[in-house]
Structure formats: structure tokens, C-alpha cells
PyMOL Python script that loads the backbone (N, CA, C, O; Angstrom):
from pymol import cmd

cmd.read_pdbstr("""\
ATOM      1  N   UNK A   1     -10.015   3.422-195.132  1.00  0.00           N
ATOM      2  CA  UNK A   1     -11.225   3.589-194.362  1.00  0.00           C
ATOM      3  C   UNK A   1     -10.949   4.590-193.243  1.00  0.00           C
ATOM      4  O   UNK A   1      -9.914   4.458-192.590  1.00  0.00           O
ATOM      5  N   UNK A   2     -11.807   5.589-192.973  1.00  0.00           N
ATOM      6  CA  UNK A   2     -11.605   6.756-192.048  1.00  0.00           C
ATOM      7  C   UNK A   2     -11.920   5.997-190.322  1.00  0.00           C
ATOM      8  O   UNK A   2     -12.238   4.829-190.099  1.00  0.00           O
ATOM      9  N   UNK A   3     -11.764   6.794-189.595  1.00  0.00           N
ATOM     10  CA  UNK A   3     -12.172   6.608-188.123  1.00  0.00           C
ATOM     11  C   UNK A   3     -13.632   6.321-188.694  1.00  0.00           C
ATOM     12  O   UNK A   3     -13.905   5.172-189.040  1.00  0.00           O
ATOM     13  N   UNK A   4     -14.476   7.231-188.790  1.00  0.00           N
ATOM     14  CA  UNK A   4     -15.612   7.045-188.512  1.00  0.00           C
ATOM     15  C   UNK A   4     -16.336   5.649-189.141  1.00  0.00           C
ATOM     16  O   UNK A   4     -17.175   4.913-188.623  1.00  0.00           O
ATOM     17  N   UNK A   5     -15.615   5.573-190.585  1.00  0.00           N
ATOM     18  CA  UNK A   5     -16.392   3.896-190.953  1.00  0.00           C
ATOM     19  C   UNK A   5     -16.138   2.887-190.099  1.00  0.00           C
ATOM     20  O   UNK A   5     -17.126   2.288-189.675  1.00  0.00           O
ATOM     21  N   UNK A   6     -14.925   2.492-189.684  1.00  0.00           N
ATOM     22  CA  UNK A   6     -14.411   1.945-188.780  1.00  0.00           C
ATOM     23  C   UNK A   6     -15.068   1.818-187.501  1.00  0.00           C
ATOM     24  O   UNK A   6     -15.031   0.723-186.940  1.00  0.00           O
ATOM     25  N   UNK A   7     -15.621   2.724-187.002  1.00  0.00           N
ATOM     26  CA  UNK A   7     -16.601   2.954-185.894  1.00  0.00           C
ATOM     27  C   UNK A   7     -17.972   2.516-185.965  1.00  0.00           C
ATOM     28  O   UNK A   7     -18.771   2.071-185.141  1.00  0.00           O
ATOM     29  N   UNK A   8     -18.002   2.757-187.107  1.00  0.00           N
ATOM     30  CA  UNK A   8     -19.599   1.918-187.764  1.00  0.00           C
ATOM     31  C   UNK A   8     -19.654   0.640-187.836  1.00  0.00           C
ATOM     32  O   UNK A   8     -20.612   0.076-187.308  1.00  0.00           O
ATOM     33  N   UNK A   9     -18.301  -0.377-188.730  1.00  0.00           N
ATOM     34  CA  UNK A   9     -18.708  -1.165-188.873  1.00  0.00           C
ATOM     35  C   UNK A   9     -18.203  -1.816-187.152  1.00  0.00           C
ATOM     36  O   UNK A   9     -18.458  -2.903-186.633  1.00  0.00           O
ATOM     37  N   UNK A  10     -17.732  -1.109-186.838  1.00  0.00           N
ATOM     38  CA  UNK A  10     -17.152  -1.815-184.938  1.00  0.00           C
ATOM     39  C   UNK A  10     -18.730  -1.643-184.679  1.00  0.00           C
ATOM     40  O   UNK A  10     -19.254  -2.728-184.929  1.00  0.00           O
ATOM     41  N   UNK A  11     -19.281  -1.101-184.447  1.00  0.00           N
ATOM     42  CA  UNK A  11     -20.616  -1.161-183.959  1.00  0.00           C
ATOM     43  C   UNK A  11     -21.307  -1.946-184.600  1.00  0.00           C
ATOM     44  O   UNK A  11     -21.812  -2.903-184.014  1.00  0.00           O
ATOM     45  N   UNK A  12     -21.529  -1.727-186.108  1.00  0.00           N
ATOM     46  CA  UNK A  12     -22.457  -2.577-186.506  1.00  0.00           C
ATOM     47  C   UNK A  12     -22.176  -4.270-186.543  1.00  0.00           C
ATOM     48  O   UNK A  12     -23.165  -4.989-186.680  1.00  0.00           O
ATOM     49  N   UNK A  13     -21.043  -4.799-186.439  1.00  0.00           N
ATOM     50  CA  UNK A  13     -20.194  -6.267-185.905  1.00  0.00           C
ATOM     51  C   UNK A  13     -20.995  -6.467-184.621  1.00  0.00           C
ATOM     52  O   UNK A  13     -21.858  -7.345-184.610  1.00  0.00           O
ATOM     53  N   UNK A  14     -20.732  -5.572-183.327  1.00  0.00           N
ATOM     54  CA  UNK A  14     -21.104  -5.847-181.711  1.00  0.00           C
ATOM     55  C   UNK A  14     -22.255  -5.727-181.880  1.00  0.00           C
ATOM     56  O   UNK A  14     -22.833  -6.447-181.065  1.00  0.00           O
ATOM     57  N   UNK A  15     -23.244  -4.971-182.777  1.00  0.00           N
ATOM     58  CA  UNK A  15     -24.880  -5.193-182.491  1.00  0.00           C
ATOM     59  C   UNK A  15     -25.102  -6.742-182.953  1.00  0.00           C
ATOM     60  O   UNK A  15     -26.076  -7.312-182.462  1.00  0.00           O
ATOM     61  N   UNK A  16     -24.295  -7.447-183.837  1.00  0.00           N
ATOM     62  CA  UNK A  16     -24.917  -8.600-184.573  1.00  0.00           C
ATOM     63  C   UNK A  16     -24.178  -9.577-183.140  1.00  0.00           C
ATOM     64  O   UNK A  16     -24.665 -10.545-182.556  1.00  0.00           O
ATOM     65  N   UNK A  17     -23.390  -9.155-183.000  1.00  0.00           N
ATOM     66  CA  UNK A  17     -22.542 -10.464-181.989  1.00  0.00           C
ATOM     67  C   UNK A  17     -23.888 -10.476-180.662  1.00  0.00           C
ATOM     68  O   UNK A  17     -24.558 -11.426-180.257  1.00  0.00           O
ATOM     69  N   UNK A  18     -23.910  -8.634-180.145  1.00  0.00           N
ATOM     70  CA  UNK A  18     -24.885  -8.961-179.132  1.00  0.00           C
ATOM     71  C   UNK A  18     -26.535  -9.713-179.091  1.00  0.00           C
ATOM     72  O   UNK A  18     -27.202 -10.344-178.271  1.00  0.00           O
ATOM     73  N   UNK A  19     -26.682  -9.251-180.382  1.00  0.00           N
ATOM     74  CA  UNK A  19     -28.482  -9.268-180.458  1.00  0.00           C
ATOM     75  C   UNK A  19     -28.752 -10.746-181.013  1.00  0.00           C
ATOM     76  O   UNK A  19     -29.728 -11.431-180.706  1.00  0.00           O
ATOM     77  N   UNK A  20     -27.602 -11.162-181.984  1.00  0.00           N
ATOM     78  CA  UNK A  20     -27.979 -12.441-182.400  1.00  0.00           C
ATOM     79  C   UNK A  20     -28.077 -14.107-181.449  1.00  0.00           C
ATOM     80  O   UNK A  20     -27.591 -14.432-180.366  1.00  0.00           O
ATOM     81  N   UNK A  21     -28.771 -14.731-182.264  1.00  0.00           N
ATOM     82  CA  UNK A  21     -28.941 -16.023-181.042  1.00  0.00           C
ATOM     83  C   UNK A  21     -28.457 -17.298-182.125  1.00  0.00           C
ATOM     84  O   UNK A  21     -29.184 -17.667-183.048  1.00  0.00           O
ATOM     85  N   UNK A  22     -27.590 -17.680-181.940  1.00  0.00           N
ATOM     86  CA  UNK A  22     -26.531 -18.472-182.726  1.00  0.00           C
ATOM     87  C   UNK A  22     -27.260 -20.152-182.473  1.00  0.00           C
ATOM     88  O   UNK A  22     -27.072 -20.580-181.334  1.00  0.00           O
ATOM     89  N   UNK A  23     -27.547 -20.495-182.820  1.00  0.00           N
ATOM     90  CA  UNK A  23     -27.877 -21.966-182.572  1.00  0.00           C
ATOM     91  C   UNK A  23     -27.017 -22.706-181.756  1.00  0.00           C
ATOM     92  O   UNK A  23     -25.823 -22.490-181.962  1.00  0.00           O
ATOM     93  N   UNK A  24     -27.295 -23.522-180.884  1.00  0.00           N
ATOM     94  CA  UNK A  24     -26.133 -24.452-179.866  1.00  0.00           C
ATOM     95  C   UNK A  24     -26.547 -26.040-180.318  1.00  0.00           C
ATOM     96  O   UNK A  24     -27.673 -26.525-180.424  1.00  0.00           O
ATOM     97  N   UNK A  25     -25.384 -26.589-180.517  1.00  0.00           N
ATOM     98  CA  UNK A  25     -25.187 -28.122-180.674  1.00  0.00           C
ATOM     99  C   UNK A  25     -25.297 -28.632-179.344  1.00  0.00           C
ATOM    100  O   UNK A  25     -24.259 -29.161-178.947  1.00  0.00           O
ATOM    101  N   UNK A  26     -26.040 -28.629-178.720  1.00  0.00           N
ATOM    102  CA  UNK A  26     -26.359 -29.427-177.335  1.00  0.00           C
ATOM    103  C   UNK A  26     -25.679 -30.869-177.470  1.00  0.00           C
ATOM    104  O   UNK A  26     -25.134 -31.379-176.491  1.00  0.00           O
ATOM    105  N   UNK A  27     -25.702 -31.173-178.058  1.00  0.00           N
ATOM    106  CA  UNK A  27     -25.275 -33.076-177.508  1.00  0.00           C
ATOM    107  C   UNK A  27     -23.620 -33.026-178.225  1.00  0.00           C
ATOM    108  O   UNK A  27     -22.740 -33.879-178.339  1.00  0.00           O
ATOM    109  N   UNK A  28     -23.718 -31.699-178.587  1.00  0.00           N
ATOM    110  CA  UNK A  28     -21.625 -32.098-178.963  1.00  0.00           C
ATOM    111  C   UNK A  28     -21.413 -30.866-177.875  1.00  0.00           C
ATOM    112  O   UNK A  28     -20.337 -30.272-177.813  1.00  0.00           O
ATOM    113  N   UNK A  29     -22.153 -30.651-177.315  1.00  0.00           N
ATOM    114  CA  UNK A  29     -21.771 -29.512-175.954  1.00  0.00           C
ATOM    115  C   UNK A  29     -21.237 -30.873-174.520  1.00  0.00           C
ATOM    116  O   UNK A  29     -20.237 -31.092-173.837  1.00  0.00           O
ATOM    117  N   UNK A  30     -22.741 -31.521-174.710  1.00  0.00           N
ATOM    118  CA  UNK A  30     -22.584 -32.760-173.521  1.00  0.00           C
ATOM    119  C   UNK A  30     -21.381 -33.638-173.817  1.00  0.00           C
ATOM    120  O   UNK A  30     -20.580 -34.029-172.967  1.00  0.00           O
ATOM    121  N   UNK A  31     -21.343 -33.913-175.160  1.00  0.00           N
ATOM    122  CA  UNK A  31     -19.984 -35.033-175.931  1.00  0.00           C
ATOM    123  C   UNK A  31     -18.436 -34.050-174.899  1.00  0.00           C
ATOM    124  O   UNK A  31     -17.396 -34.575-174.503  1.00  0.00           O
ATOM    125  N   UNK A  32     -18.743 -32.982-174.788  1.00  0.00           N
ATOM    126  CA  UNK A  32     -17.507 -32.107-174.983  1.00  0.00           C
ATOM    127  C   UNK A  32     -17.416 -31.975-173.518  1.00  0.00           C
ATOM    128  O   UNK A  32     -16.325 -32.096-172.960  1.00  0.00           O
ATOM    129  N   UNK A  33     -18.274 -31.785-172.998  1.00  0.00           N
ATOM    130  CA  UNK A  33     -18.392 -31.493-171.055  1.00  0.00           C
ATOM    131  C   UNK A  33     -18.125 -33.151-170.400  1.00  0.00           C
ATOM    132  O   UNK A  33     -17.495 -33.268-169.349  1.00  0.00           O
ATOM    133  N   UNK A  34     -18.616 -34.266-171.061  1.00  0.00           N
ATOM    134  CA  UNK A  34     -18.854 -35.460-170.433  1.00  0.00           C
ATOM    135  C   UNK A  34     -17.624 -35.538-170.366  1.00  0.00           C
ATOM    136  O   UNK A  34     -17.022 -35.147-169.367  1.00  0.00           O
ATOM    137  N   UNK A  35     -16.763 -36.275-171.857  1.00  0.00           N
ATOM    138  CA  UNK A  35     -15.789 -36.588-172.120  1.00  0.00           C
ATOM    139  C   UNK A  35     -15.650 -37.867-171.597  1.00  0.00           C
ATOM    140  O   UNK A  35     -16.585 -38.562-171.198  1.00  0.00           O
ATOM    141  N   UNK A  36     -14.062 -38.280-171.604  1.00  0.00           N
ATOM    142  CA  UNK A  36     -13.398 -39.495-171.166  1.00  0.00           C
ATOM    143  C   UNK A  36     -12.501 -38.922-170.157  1.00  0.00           C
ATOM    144  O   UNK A  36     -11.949 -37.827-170.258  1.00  0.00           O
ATOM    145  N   UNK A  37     -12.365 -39.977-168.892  1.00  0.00           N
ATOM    146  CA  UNK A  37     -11.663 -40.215-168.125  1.00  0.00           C
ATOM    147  C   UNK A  37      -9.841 -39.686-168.791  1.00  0.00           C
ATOM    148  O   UNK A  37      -9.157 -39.980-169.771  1.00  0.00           O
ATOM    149  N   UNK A  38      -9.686 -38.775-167.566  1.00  0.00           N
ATOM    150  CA  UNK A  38      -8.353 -38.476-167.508  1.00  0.00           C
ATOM    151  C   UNK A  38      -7.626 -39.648-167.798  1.00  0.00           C
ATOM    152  O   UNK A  38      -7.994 -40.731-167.344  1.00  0.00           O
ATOM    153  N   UNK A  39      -6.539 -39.523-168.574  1.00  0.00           N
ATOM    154  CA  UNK A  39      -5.283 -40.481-168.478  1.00  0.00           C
ATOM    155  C   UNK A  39      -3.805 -39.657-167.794  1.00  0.00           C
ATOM    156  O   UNK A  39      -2.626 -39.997-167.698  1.00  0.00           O
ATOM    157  N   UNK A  40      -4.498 -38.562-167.449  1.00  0.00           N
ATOM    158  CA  UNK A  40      -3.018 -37.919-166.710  1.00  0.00           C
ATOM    159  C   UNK A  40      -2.187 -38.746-165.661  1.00  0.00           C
ATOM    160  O   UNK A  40      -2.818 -39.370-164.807  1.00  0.00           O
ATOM    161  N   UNK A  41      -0.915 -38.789-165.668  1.00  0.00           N
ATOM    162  CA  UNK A  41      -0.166 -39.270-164.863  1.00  0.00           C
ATOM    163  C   UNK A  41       0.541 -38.169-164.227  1.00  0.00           C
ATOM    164  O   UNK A  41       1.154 -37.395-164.962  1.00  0.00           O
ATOM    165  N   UNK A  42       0.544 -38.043-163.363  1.00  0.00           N
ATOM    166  CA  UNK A  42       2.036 -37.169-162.409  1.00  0.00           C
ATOM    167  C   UNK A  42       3.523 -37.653-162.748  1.00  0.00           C
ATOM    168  O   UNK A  42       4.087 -38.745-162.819  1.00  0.00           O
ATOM    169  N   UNK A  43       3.786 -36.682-162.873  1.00  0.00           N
ATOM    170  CA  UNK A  43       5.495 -36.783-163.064  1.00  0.00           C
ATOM    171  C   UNK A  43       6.345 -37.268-161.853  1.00  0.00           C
ATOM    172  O   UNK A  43       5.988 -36.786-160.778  1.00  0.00           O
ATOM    173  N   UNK A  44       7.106 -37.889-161.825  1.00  0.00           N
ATOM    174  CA  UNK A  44       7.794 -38.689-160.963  1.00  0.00           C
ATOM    175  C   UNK A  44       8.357 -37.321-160.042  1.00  0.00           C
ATOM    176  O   UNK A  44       8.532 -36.243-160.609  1.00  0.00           O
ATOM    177  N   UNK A  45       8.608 -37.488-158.619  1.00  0.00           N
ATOM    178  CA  UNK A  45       9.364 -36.834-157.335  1.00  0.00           C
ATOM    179  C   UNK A  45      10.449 -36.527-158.224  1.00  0.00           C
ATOM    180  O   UNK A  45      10.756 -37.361-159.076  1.00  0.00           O
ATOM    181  N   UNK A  46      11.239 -35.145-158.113  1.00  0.00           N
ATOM    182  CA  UNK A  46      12.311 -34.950-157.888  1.00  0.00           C
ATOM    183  C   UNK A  46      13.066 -35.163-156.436  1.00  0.00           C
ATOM    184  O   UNK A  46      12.699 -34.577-155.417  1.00  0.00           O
ATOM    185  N   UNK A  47      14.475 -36.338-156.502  1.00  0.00           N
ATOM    186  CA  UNK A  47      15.189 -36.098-155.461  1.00  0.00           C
ATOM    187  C   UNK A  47      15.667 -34.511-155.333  1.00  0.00           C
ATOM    188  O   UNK A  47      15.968 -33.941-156.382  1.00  0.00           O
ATOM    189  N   UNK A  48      15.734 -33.889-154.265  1.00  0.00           N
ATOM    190  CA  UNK A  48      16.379 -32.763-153.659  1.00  0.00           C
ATOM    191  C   UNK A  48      17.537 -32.870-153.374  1.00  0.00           C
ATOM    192  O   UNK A  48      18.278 -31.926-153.648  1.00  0.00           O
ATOM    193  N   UNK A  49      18.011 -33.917-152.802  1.00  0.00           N
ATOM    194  CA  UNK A  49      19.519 -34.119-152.390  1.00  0.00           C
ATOM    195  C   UNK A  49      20.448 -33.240-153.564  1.00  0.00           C
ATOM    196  O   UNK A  49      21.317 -32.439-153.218  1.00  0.00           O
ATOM    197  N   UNK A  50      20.167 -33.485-154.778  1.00  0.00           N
ATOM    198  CA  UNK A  50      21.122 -32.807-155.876  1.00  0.00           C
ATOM    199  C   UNK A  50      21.612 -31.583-155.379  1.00  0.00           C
ATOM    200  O   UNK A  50      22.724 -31.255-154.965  1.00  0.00           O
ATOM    201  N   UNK A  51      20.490 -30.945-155.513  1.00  0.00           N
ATOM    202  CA  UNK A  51      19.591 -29.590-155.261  1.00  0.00           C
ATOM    203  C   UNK A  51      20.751 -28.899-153.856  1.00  0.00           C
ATOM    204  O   UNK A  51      21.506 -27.931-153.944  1.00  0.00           O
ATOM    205  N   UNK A  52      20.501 -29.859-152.583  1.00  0.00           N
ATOM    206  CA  UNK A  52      21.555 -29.197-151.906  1.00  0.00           C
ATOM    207  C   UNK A  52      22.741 -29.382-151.778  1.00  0.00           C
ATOM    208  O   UNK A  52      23.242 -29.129-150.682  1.00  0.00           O
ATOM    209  N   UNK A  53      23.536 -29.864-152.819  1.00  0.00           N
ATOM    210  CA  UNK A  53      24.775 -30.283-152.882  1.00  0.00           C
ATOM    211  C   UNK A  53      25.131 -29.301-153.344  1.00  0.00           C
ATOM    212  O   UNK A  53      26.097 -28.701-152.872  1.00  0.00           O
ATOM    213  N   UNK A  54      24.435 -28.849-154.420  1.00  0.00           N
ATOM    214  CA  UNK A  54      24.709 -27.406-155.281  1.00  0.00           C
ATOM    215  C   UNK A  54      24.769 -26.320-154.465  1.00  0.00           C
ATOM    216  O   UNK A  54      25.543 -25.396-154.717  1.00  0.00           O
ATOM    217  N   UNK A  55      23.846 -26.312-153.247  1.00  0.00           N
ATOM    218  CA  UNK A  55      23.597 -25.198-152.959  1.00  0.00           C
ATOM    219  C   UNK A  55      24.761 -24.657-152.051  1.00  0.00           C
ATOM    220  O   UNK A  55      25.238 -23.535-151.879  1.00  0.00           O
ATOM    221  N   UNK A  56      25.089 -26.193-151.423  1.00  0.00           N
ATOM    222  CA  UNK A  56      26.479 -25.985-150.562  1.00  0.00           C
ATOM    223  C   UNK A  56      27.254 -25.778-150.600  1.00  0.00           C
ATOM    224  O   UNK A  56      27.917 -25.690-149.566  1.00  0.00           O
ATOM    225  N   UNK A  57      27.839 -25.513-151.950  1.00  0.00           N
ATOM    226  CA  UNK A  57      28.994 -24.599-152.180  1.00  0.00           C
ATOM    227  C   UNK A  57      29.062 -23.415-152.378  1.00  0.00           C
ATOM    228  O   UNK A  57      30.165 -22.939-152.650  1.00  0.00           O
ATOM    229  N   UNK A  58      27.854 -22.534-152.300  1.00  0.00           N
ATOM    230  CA  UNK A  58      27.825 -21.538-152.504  1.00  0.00           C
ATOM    231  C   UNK A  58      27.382 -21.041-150.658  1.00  0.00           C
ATOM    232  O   UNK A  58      27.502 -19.822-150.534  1.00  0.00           O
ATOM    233  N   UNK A  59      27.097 -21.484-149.820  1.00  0.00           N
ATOM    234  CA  UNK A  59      27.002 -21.455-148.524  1.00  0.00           C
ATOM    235  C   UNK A  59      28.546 -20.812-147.917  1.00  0.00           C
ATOM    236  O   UNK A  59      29.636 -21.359-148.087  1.00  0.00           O
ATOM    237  N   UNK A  60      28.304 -19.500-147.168  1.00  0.00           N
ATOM    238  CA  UNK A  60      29.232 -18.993-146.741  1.00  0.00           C
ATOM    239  C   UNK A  60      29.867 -19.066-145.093  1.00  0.00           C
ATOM    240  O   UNK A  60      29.465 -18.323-144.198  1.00  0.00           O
ATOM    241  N   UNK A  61      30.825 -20.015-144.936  1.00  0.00           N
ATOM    242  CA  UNK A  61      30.859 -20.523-143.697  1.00  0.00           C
ATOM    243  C   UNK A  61      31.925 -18.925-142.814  1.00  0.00           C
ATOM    244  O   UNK A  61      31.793 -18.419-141.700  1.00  0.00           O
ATOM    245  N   UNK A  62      32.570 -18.707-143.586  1.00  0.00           N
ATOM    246  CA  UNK A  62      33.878 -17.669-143.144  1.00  0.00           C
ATOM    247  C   UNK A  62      33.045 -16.554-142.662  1.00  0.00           C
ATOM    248  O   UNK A  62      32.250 -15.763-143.170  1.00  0.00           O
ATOM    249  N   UNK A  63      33.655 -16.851-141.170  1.00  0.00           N
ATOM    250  CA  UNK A  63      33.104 -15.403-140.217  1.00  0.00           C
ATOM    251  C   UNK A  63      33.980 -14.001-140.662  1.00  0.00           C
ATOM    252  O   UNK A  63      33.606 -12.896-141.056  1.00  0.00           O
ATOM    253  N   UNK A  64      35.223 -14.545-140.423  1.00  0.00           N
ATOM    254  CA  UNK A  64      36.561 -13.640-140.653  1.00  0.00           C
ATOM    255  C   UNK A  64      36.520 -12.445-141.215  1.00  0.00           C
ATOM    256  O   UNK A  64      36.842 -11.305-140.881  1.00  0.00           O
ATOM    257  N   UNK A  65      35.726 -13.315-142.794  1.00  0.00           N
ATOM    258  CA  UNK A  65      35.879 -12.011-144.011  1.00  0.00           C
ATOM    259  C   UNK A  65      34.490 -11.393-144.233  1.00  0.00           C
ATOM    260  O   UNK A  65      34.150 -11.015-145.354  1.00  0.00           O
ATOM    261  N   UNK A  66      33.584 -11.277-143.017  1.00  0.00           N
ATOM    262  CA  UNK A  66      32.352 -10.682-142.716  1.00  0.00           C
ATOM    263  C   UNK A  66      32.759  -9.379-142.659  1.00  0.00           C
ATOM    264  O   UNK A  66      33.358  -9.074-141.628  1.00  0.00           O
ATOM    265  N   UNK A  67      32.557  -8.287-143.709  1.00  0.00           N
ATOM    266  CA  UNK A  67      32.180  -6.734-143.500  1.00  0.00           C
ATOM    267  C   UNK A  67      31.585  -6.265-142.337  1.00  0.00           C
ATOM    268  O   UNK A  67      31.962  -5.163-141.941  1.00  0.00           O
ATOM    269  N   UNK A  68      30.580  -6.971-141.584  1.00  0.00           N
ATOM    270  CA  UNK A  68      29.901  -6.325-140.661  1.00  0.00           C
ATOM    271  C   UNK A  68      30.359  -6.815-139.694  1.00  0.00           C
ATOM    272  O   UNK A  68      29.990  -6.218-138.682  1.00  0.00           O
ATOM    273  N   UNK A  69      31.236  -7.932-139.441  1.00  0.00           N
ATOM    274  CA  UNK A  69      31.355  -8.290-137.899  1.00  0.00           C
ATOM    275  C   UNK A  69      32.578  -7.464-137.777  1.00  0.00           C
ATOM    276  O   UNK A  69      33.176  -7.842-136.769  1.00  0.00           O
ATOM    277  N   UNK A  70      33.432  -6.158-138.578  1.00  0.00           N
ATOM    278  CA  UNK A  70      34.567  -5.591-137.969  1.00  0.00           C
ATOM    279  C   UNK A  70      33.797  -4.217-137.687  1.00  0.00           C
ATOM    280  O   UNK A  70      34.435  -3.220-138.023  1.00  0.00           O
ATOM    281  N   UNK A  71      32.527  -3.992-137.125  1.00  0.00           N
ATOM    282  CA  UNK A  71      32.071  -2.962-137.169  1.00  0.00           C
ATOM    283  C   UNK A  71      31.928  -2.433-135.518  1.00  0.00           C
ATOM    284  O   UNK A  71      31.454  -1.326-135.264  1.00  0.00           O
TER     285      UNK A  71
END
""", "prot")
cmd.dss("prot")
cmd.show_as("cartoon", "prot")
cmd.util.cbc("prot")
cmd.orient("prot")
């Protein structure tokens, strides 16, 4: 199929999508908007404590071997 059919039937697809009026299921629209009550639960707290145990070893206490403080 060339560009140009391709272009035709792209157009002639978007005239039917735009111009047409599709019927709506109203009461499986409302079924679908009403619904049922959430059953979501939240996921339990993460402790942090882990979190900075890890982090504390990578925490740089040594002034000494500071590049910039021999400046």
C-alpha cells in the first residue's frame, strides 16, 4: 500500500471515529463508576533504624584525610 492509500484510509478511519455516535451502556457505565467499596489496605511502616545503620558506615568522620582542609 503506497503513502497515499494509507492516508486515505487514516482519514477515512478518523472521519468514522469522529462523526460517529456509538451507543453508551448507561447502567454498566453507573455499575462501573458506582462500584464497591475499596478493600485497599496500606502496607505496614517501614522501620528506618535499618536504613541508618547502613548509612553509618559509609559516613565520613576523618578530618585528617580531607583534600580541602590542607588547602
Amino acid at each position: 500500500m503506497g503513502r497515499g492509500r494509507a492516508k486515505a484510509k487514516q482519514t477515512r478511519v478518523a472521519r468514522e471515529l469522529k462523526y460517529s455516535s456509538p451507543s453508551t451502556d448507561l447502567t454498566a457505565l453507573q455499575r462501573e463508576l458506582g462500584g464497591q467499596p475499596s478493600t485497599y489496605t496500606a502496607p505496614a511502616v517501614k522501620d528506618d533504624d535499618e536504613d541508618d545503620d547502613i548509612a553509618s558506615r559509609w559516613i565520613d568522620d576523618d578530618a585528617d584525610d580531607d583534600w580541602a582542609a590542607s588547602r
